[in-house]
C-alpha positions in Angstrom: -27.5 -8.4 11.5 -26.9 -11.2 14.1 -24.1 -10.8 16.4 -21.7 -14.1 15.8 -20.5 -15.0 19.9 -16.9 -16.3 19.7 -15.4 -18.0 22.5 -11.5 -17.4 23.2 -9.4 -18.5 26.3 -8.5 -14.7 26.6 -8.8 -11.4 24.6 -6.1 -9.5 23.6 -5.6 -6.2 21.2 -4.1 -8.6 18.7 -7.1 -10.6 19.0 -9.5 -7.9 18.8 -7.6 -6.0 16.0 -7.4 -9.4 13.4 -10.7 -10.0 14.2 -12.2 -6.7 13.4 -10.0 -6.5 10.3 -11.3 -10.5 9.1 -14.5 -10.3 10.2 -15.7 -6.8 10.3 -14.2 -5.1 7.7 -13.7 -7.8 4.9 -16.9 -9.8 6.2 -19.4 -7.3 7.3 -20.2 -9.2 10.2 -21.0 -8.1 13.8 -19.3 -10.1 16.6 -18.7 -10.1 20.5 -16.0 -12.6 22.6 -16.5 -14.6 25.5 -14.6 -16.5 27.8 -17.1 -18.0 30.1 -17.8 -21.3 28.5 -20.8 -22.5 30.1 -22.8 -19.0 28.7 -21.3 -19.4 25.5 -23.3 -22.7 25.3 -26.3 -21.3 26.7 -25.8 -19.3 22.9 -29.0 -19.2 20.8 -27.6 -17.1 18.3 -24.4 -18.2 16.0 -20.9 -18.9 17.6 -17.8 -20.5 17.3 -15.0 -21.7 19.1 -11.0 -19.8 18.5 -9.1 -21.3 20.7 -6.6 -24.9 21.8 -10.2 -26.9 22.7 -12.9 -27.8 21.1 -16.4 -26.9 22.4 -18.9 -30.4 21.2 -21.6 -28.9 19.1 -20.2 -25.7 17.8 -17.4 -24.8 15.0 -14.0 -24.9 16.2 -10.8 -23.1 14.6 -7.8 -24.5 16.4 -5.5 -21.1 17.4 -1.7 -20.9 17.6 -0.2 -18.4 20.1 0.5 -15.5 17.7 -2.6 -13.7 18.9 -2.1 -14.0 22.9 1.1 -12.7 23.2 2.8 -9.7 23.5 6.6 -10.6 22.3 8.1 -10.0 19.4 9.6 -13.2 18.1 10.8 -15.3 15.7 7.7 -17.3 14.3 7.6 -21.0 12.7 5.7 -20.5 10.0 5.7 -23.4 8.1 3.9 -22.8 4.6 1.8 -25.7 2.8 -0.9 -25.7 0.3 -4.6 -25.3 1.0 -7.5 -24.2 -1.7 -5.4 -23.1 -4.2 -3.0 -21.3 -2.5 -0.3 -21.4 0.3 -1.3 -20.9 3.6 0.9 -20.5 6.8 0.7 -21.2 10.6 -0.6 -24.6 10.2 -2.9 -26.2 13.0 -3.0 -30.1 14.0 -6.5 -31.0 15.2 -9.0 -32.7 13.6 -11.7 -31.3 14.9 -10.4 -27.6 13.3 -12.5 -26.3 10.6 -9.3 -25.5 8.6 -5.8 -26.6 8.8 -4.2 -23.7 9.7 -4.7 -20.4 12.0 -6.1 -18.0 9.5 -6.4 -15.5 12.0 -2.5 -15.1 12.9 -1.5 -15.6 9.4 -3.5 -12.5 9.1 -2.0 -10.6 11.8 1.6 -11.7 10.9 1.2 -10.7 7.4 -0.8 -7.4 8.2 0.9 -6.0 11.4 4.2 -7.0 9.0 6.1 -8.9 12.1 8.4 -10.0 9.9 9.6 -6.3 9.3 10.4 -5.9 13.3 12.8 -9.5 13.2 16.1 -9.0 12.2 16.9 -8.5 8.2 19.1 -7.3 5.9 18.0 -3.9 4.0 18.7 -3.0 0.9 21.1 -0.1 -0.3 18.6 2.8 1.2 17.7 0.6 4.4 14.7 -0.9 3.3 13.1 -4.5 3.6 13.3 -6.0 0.4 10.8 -8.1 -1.6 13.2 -11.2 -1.5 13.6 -11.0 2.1 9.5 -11.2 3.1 7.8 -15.0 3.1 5.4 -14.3 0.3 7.9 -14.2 -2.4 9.4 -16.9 -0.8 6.5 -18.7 -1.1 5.2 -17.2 -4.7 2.7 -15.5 -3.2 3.3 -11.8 -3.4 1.0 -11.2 -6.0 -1.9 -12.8 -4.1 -4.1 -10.9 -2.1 -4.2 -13.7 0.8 -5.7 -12.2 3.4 -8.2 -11.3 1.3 -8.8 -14.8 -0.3 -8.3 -16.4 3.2 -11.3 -14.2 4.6 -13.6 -15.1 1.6 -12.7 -18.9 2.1 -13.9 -18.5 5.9 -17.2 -16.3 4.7 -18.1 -19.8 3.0 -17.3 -22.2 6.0 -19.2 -19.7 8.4 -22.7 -19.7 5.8 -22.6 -23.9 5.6 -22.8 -23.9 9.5 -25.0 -20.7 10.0 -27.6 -20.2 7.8 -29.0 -17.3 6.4 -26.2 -15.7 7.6 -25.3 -12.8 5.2 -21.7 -11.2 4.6 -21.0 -7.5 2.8 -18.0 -7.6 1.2 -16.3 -4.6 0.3 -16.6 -3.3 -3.6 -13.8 -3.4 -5.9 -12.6 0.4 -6.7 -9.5 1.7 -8.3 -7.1 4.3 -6.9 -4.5 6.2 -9.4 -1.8 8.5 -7.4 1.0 10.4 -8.5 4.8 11.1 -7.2 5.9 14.2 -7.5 10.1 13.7 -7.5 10.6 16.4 -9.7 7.6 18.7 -11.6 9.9 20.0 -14.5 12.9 18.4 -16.4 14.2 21.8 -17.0 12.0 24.6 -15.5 12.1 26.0 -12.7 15.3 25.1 -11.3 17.2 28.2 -10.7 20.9 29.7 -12.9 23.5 27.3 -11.0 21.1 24.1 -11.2 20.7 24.8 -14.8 24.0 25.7 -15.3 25.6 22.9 -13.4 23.6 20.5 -15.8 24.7 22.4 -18.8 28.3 21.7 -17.7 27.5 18.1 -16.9 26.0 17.4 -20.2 29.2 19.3 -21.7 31.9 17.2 -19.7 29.3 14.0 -20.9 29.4 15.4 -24.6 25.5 14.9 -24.3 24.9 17.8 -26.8 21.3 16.7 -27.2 20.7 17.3 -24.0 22.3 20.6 -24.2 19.7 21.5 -27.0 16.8 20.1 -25.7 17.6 22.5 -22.5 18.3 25.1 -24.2 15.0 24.7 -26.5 12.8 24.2 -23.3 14.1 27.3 -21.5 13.7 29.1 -24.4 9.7 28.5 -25.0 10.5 26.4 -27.8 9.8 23.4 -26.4 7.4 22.0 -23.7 8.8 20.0 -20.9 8.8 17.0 -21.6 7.9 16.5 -17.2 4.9 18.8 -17.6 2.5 16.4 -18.4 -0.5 17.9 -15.9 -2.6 18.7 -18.7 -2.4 14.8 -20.5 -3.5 13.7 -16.3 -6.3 16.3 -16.2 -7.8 15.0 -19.3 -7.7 11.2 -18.0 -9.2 11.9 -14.7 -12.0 13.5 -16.8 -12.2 10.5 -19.5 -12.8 8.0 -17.0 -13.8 9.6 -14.0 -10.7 9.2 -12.0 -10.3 11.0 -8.5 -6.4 10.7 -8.0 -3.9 11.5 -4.7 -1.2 13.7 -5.5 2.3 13.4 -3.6 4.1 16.3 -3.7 8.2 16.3 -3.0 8.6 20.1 -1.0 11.9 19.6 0.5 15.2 21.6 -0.1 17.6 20.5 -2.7 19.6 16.8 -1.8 21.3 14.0 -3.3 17.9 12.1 -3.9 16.0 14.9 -3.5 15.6 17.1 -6.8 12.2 18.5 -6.9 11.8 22.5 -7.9 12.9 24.8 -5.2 10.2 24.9 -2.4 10.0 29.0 -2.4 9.2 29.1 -6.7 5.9 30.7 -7.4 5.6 28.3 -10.5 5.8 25.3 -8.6 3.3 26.7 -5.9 0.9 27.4 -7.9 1.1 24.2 -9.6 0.6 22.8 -6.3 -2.7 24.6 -6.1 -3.8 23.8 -9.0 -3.7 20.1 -8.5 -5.1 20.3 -5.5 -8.2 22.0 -7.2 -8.9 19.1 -9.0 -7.5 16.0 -6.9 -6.3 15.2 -3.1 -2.8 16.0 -2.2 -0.5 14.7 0.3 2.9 15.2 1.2 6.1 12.8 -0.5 8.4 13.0 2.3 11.9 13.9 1.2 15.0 11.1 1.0 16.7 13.5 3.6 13.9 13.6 5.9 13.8 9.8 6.2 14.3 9.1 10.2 14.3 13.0 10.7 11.1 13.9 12.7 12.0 17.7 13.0 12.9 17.5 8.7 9.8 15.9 8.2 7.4 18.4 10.4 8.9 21.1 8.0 8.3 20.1 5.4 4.4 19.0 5.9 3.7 22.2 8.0 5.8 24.2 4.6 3.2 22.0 2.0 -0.1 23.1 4.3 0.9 26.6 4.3 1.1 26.4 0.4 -2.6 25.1 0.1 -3.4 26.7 3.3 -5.2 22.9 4.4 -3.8 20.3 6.8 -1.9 17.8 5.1 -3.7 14.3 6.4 -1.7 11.8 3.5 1.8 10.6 3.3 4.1 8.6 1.1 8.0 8.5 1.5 9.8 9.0 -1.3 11.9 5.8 -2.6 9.1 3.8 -0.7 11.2 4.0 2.3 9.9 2.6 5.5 11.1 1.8 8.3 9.1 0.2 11.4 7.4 1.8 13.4 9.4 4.8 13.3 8.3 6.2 10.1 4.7 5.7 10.6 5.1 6.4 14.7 6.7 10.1 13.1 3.4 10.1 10.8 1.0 9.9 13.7 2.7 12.5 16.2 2.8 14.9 12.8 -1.1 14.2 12.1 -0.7 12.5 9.1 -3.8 9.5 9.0 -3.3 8.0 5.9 -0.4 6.6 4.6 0.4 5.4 0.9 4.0 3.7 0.9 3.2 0.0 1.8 4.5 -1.5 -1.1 8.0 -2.6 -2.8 9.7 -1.2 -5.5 11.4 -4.0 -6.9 8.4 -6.0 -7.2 4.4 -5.8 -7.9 2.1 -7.0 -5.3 0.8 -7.1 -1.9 3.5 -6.2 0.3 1.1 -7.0 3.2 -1.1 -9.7 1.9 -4.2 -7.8 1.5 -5.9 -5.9 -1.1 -7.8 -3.4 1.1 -6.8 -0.6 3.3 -6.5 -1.4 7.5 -5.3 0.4 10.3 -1.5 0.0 11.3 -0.8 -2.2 14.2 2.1 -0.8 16.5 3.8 -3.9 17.7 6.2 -2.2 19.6 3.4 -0.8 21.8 1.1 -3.7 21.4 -1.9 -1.6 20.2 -3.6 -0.5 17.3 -3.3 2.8 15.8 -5.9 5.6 14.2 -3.1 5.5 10.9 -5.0 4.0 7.5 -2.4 1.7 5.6 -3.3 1.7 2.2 -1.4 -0.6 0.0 -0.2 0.1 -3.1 -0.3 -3.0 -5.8 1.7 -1.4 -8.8 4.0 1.1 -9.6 5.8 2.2 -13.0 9.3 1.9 -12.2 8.8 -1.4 -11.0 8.1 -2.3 -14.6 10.2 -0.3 -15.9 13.5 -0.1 -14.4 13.5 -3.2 -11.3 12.2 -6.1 -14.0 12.7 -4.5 -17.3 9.8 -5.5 -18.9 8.2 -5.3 -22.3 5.1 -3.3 -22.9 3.1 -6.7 -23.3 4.4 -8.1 -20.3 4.1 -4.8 -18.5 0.2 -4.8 -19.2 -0.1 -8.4 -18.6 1.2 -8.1 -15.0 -1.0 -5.2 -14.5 -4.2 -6.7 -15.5 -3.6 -9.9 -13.8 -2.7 -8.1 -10.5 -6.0 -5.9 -11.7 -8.2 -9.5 -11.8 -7.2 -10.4 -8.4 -7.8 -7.4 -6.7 -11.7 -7.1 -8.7 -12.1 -11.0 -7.0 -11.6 -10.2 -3.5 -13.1 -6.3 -3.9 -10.1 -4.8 -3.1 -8.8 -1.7 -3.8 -6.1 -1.6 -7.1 -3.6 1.9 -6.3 -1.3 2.4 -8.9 1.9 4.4 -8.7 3.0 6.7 -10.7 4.7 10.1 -12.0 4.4 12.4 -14.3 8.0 11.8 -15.8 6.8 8.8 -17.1 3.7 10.2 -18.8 6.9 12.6 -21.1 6.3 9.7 -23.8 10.5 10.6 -24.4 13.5 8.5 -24.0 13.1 5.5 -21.5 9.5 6.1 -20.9 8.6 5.9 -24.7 4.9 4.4 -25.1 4.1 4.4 -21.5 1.4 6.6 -22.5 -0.4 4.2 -24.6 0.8 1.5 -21.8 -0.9 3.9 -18.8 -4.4 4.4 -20.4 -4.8 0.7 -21.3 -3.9 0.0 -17.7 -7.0 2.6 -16.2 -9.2 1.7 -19.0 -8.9 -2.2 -17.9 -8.8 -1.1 -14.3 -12.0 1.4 -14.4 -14.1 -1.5 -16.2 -16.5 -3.7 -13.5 -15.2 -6.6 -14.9 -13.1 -9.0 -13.9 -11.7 -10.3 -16.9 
């Protein structure tokens, strides 16, 4: 594979981080930078010019400054439209290949710069959907990164011939949450006992019986549906991640107690058949020492180290969520993703390392981005089961374009097939029927 020689008026790690993301991992292509103009002409091989000037003779993409700085500031970027979809940090030379700077459009979606400026969170602190510049521009569920990289593949193969990218292969990744294993089980005399009294004060006397019927064997809980995800990951070939909740009892925290043998041995036996990683409690959010319990509590369980991480309530705040992740060990995390909305909450359809812009370096922690999760149907847009499928597939379509990676979220409450979640069975299997096909209609 021939080594493409780039010419830039410095290097930087931003530099060298968007361009082994662009054109390393969703190219394929090998690469090297120079500064020294007059040996970049002396160039047999292919080359091209990222930077303010153009070089006569070779490809030029004109560069803004997001890539040679170091600051963390407020950036003009200035969407417009451009091969069928928007496209930001816009360029004004002729001479450029494309009209914008593809490359710090990359970064500043990726790195998620806008995350560090100044914003109002939502009710648990996060960054909402509404506040980020792809659903401003009605782009969220667009992979643009993605489609951005695959629209420079084809500028790069007109001017170099024979050159050859490797794109990375569609593949679809089911996980589950783990908020709470058992509706009823499990949960100790005073929890069941308090809920008995609420239901009472509520006059919810079929809740009553259906707890009473459940702790007396007469009944399965409706939560336990581990069987019903055993048997889909064996119809259709499905290697899932598990998240499990193993904190002590909160407000938003409600899982089974951490010490019950029942739930510990479920534990194990997911992990027998699937990858499991810890779901960071609510009260742990923030809480470095909280958090390091309750990992180091999970690895003692399975008697492994714990490497994968998604917070509960998809709650992330940067970097200090994912700067607590790396000093704990953890080297993949799952949470990049909104819950009031579908999408790409980074732009991109395919998993990259997390850039710490307070530091100004890259970092050995694997975001993977999740596209779609059940309660964003469900409860945040209240959508039909047609509509429901219809946004999964057409998220589905773009990720099988670009050979992304489609992750799913969800839980096994909302496999119960019982009250609210009514039919999502039906719903869930057409989704990972339509997402295992090679297709991409």
């Amino acid at each position: 594979m021939e080594t493409i020689l780039i010419l830039v008026p410095k290097t930087t790690n931003r530099l060298r981080y968007t361009f082994d993301l662009v054109l390393h991992r969703l190219l394929g292509l090998s690469y090297r930078f120079t500064t020294d103009v007059h040996s970049f002409i002396q160039t047999t091989g292919p080359g091209f010019v990222y930077g303010v000037k153009a070089v006569e003779g070779f490809p030029f993409f004109k560069a803004t400054h997001l890539l040679f700085e170091r600051e963390i500031v407020s950036q003009e970027i200035k969407p417009f439209d451009f091969g069928g979809v928007k496209v930001i940090f816009p360029v004004y030379d002729r001479s450029s290949l494309l009209p914008f700077d593809l490359f710090a459009a990359s970064f500043f979606l990726v790195s998620r710069y806008e995350e560090y400026l100044p914003f109002s969170p939502d009710r648990y602190g996060r960054f909402e959907a509404t506040s980020s510049c792809l659903h401003t521009m009605g782009m969220l569920q667009k992979p643009l990164v993605n489609i951005w990289s695959r629209h420079l593949a084809r500028i790069l193969q007109i001017h170099f011939a024979g050159l050859e990218c490797r794109f990375p292969t569609y593949h679809f990744q089911p996980t589950y949450d783990i908020d709470a294993a058992w509706a009823y089980l499990h949960k100790g005399p005073f929890r069941s006992l308090g809920a008995t009294f609420r239901d009472l004060l509520n006059h919810d006397f079929k809740e009553i019986r259906t707890r009473w019927r459940v702790l007396h064997k007469k009944q399965a809980d409706p939560f336990d549906t581990f069987k019903l995800q055993l048997e889909l990951q064996k119809k259709y070939r499905l290697r899932p991640i598990y998240f499990i909740l193993f904190a002590e009892y909160g407000l938003n925290d409600k899982n089974t107690p951490v010490r019950n043998p029942h739930f510990r041995q479920l534990i194990k036996i997911l992990a027998d058949y699937a990858p499991v990683g810890i779901h960071p409690s609510f009260g742990s959010f923030l809480n470095k020492p909280k958090l390091r319990s309750e990992i180091h509590s999970l690895a003692a369980v399975l008697n492994r180290e714990i490497t994968k991480s998604r917070q509960h309530f998809l709650r992330l705040s940067l970097p200090a969520t994912y700067h607590h992740l790396i000093d704990l060990d953890i080297t993949d995390d799952y949470t990049m993703g909104y819950a009031s909305q579908p999408g790409f909450r980074a732009g991109i359809a395919t998993s990259f390392p997390f850039y710490d812009l307070d530091h100004d370096l890259p970092t050995n922690l694997e975001i993977h981005p999740i596209t779609l999760m059940d309660g964003t149907l469900r409860d945040y847009l209240a959508l039909d089961h047609e509509k429901a499928l219809q946004t999964a597939f057409q998220l589905c379509r773009e990720v099988k374009e670009v050979g992304g990676t489609f992750t799913t979220l969800w839980h096994n409450e909302t496999l119960s097939n019982e009250k609210r979640w009514k039919g999502w069975v039906e719903l869930y299997e057409e989704i990972i029927r339509f997402a295992t096909e090679t297709n991409v209609s």
